[in-house]
N, C-alpha and C positions, 0 to 999 in steps of 0.2 A: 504494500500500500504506500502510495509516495504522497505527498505533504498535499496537494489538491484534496485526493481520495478521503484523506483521512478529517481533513476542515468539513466535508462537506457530509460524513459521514455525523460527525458529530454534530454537527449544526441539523441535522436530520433526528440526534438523540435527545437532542435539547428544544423541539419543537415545542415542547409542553410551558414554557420558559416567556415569560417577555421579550420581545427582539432585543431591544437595548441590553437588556442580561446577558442573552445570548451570544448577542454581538462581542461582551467583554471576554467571555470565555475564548471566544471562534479568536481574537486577536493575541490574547496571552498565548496561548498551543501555538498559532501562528508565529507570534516572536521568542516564542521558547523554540522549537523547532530550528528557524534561524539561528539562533546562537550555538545550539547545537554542533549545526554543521558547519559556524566558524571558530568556534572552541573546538568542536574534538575533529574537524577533517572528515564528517561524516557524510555521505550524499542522503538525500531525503529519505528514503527506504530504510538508512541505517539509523535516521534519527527517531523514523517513529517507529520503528523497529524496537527503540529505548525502552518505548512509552506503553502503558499498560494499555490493554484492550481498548480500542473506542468507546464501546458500551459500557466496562465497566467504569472506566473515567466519568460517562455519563450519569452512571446509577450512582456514584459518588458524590458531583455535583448537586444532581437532584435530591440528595442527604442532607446537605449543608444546606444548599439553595445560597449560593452566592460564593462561598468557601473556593478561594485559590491558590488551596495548598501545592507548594511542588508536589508533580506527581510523581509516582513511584517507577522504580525500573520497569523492564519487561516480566510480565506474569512468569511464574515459571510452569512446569509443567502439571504442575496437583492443581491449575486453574482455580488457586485459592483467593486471585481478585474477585474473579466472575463468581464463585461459587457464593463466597460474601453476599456478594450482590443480590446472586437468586434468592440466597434466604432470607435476605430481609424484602425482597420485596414478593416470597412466598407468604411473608410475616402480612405485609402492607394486600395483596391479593386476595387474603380469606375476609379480611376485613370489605373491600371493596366488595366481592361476589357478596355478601351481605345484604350493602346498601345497592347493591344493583337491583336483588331479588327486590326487593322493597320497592326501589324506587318504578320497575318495572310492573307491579302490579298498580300502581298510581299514575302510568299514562296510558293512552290509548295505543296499542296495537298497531295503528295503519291510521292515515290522517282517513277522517272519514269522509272528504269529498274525494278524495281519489277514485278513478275508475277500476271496474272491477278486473282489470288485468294488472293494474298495480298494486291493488290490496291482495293476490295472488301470491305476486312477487315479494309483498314486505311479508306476507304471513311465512313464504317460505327460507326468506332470509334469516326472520328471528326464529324459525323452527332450527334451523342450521346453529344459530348462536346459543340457542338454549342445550344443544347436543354437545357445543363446546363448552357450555359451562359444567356440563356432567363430565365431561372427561378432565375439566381442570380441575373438582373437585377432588380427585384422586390423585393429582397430582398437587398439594397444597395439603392434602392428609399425609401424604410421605412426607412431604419436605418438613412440617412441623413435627413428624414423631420423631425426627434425626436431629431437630434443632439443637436439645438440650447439648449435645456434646459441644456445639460451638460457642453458646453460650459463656460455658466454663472454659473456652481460650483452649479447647484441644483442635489441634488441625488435622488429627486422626478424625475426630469428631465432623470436622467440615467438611471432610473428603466421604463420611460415610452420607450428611446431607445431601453432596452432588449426588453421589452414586439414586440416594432417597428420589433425589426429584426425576432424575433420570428416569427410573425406573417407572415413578409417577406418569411422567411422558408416555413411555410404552405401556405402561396398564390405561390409560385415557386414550390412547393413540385411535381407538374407533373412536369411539366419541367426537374427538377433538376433530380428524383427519378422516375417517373414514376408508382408511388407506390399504392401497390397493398392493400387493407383493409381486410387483413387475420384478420381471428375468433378465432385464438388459445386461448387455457386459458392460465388466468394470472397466473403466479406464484412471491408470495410475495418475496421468497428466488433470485429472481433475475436469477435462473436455470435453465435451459430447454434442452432437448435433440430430437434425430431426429434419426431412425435406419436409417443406412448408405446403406442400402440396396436398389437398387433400383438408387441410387443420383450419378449424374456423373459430374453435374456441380452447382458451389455455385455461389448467387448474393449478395452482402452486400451492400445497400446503411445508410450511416452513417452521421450526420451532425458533433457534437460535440463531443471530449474528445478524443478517440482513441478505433483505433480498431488491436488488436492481434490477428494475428492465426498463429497455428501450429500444431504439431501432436502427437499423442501420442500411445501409445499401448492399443486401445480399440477397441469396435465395434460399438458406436453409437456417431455420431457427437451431441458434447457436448460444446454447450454456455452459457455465462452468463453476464449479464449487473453489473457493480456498476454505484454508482455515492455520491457524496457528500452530498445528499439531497433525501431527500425522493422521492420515487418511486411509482406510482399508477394505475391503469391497464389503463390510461388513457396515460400517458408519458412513459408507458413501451413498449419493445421491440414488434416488429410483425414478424410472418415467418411464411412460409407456403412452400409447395413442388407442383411444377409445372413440368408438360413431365421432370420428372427425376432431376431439378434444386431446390436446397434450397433458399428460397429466407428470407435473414433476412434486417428486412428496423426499422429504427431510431423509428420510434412511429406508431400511427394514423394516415391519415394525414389530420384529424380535427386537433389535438391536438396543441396547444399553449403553452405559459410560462415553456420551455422544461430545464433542467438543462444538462449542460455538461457529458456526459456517458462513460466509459470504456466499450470495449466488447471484449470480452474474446471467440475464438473458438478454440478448442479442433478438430482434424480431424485424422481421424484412420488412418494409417501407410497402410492399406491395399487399403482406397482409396484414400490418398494424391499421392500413388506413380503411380495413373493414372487417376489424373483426366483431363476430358476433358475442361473445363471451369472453369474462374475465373475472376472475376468480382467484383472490390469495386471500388465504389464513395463515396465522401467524401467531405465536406463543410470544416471544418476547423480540421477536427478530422489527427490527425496522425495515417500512414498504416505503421504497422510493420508485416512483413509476413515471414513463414520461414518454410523446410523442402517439402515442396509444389511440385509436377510435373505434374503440367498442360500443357493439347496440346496447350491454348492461354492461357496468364493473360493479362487484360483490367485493369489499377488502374489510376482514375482519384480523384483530387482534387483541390481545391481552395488555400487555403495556408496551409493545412495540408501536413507533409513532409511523403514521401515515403520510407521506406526499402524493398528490396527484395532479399531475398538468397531462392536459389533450384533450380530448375527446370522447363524452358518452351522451347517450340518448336518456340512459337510468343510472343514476349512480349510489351504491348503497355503502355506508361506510359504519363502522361501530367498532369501539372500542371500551376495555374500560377504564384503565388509564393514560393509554397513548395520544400523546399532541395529535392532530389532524390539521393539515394543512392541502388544501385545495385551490389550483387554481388551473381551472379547465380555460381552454381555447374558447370556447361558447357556453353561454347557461344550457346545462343537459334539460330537459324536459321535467325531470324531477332529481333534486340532491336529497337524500333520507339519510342523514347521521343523528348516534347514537352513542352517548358516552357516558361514563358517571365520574369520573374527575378530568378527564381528560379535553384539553381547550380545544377548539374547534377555530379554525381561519380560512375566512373564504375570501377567494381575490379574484373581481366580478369584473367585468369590462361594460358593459350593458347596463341596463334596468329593466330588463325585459323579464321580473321575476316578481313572484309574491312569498315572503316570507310567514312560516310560522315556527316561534321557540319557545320551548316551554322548557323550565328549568327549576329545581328547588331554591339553587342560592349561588347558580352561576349571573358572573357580569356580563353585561353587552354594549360594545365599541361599533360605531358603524363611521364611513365615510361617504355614507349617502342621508343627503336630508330627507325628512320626514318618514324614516324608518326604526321603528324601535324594540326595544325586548318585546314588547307585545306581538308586535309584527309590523306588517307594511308592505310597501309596495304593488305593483296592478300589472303586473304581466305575466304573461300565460303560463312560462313556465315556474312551477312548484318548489320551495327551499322548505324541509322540515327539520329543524333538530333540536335532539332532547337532549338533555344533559343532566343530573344528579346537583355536582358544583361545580363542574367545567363552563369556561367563558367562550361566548362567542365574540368575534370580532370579522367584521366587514367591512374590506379593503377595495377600494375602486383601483382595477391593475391598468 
């Protein structure tokens, strides 16, 4: 990951944040980075190389919420930053699923002027999200029976946590994923491709690290996994092509003791710019998506944060702690986001839209007059989003 990859990844972990905040973080890394590499001789790669996890840096941040501590070396391999991490925010997670169940039975379901092929679609969206919250539940009863050890400062203890949530993972892994045991071959290089031919809609379920896609000028849909740690056809990537859909999913899902993944998708210009389906779920991995014109995108996650720029007709987004940031090429027909502490940012080019938000004790910033936390605006196309205490803010791009 070279010094762009990695600002942009965190600025991506930190959506949930004020810009301004944000912004001092994305600058400090930035001129820490730089000194780096004219203190020690080091090229970009070897500087953040230095530097802990992306995400765990981010899960740290968001600890302190303002704290810029020097940060610490490179994790070593008992991934006892990340593992930190997941437990306190398996700690912060059971509390959330709580106030989601709550806050969930206190709004409506589907806005109820929608027509009856959209309240289809929201009912089977939050049937999907309620399937993940069964599978997270499981994963979030391991993680707290392992706690105690790390509590008491053993890092035998941490490491039994990881292995805990881990395993949580693959006992929720239907639930969560629904995931399928494709036979593809492994490849060492971490690479793999798919001719585009044929493919009308993509599924990506993802646990850890981040997942990137966009476009580019080719003709076969091209991905690839890193990860900080060794890779083996057992913890590597699965996909397979089903009635026209690519479906790329996290691992096995036997598989256990899994390390944090970047995935990287490449999608050709000829069918980004009509695809019919799009679909990523996500456990704590950050969704950066861009270029993309899909008839629906479906992107759910846990506290992994959301970006989306390009193109849809439907756009369905939920989270329950993860930032969300939006800013499509045209108002889609309808945006339906859902969160419960997680802020919501929409960057609208038009007014061609009618909002409705309903929130228990989130704020609301707009840069459009006469639009407010109630609602507003009179154009055809649809803006719904609920939130628990997440803020909305609306940006004219």
């Amino acid at each position: 990951m070279n010094k762009a990859e990695f600002l942009r990844a965190l600025d991506n972990a930190l959506s949930n944040l004020p810009e301004s905040e944000r912004r001092e973080h994305i600058e400090y890394y930035s001129e820490l980075i730089d000194d780096m590499m004219e203190e020690e001789g080091l090229d970009e790669y070897g500087a953040v190389d230095r530097l802990d996890d992306v995400y765990a840096i981010a899960a740290d941040i968001n600890r302190t919420r303002g704290s810029q501590a020097a940060p610490a070396g490179k994790a070593p391999r008992s991934r006892r930053g990340w593992v930190i991490a997941a437990v306190c925010a398996a700690a912060v997670l059971l509390v959330a699923v709580g106030i989601f169940a709550a806050a969930r039975s206190s709004r409506a379901a589907a806005p109820a002027t929608a027509p009856a092929e959209e309240l289809e679609g929201w009912d089977a969206f939050m049937s999907g999200l309620d399937n993940m919250m069964n599978g997270v539940a499981d994963i979030v009863d391991d993680a707290l029976d392992g706690a105690s050890g790390l509590v008491d400062g053993a890092l035998d203890g941490a490491a039994d946590v990881a292995n805990d949530i881990i395993e949580g993972f693959s006992g929720g892994m239907d639930g969560v994923f629904s995931a399928h045991d494709w036979d593809n071959e492994y490849s060492e290089s971490g690479e793999y491709a798919v001719s585009a031919e044929g493919i009308s809609s993509l599924d990506i379920a993802w646990i850890a690290g981040g997942v990137d896609i966009t476009t580019y000028n080719g003709e076969v849909i091209s991905f690839s996994e890193t990860s900080r740690e060794d890779l083996s056809a057992r913890s590597a990537l699965r996909y397979g092509v089903e009635d026209g859909t690519l479906y790329i999913q996290y691992c096995r899902s036997d598989a256990n003791d899994l390390p944090a993944k970047e995935l990287t998708v490449l999608v050709p210009e000829s069918l980004a710019s009509g695809l019919g389906e799009l679909s990523v779920s996500s456990i704590s991995a950050a969704v950066d998506i861009s270029g993309l014109e899909a008839g629906t995108a479906r992107l759910s996650t846990i506290s992994g944060s959301v970006f989306y720029s390009g193109g849809a007709d439907i756009l369905y987004v939920s989270t329950i702690s993860g930032g969300v940031r939006l800013a499509p090429d045209a108002t889609p027909q309808n945006i339906l986001a859902d969160t419960v502490s997680g802020n919501v940012e929409l960057a609208l080019s038009d007014e061609d839209w009618t909002l409705n938000f309903s929130t228990a004790s989130g704020a609301f910033t707009s840069d459009f007059p006469g639009v407010s936390s109630g609602g507003g605006g009179k154009g055809p196309n649809d803006i719904h989003v609920s939130t628990t205490s997440g803020d909305l803010s609306l940006h004219r791009s």
